[in-house]
N, C-alpha and C positions, 0 to 999 in steps of 0.2 A: 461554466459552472464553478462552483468555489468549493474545494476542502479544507474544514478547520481543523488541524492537526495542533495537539498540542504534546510538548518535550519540556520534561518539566516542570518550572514554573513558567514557561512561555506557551503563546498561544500563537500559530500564524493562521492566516488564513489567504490557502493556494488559489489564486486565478487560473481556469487552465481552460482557454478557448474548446469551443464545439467541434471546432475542426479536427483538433488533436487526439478527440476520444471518438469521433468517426474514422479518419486516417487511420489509425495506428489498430486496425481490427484484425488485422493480422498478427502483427507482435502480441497482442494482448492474447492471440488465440496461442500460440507460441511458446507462450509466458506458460500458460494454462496447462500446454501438452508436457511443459518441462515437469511440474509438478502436481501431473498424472499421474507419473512415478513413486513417491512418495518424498517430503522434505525433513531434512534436519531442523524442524523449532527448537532452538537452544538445548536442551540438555537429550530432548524427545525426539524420537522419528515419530514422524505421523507418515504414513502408509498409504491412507488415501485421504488429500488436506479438503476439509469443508471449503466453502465459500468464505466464509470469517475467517478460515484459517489461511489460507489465500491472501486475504486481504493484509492480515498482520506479518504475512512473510512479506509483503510487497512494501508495506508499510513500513519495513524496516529495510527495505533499497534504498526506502525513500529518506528514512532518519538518516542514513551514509551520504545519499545527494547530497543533500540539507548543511550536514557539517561537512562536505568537501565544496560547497558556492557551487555545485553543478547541478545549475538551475534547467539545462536543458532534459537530463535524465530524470531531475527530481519533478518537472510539469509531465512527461510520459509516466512514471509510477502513478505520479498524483490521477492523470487520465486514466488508467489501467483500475484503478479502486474505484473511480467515478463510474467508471462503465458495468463494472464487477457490480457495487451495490450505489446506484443514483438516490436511497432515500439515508445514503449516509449523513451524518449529523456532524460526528465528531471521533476521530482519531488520536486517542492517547496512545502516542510511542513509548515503548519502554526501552529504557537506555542502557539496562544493565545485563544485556545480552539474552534476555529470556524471551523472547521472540510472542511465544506464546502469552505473555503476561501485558501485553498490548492490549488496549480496551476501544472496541470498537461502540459505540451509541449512535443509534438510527432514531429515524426522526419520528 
């Protein structure tokens, strides 16, 4: 499957085999039970995070991957949003720490 994440003015778009978003259903569930709890989005706790919201907390694991070249954690996030929402489109990261101001577009 592919995610087009775009940072920026750049657009990539992730390759991230079938395997990796079957395999990894454990972490992904994991991932899930960490924020069951509720997550710090930039300025906000959110208490109990939607699925979009979810996605834009992972989505910005993934903007950390992305700029540290750590392409093996950034294709498991990328897997983790593919599985979370498969009719994703497009991934605008937001860079300036506001977690929540990440724009998620389905197809």
């Amino acid at each position: 499957m592919e995610l087009k994440v775009i940072i920026g003015q750049d657009e990539y778009t992730l390759n991230v085999p079938d395997e990796i978003i079957a395999d990894a259903g454990e972490v992904f569930d994991r991932m899930d039970r960490d924020m069951d709890g509720g997550w710090q989005m930039g300025r906000n706790w959110v208490a109990e995070p939607s699925v979009e919201d979810r996605i834009k907390i992972v989505g910005d694991k993934l903007l950390t991957a992305l700029e540290q070249e750590d392409h093996d954690f950034g294709r498991v996030m990328a897997a983790y949003i593919l599985s979370r929402a498969p009719h994703i489109a497009c991934l605008r990261l937001d860079t300036s720490g506001e977690v929540s101001s990440s724009e998620v577009q389905y197809r």
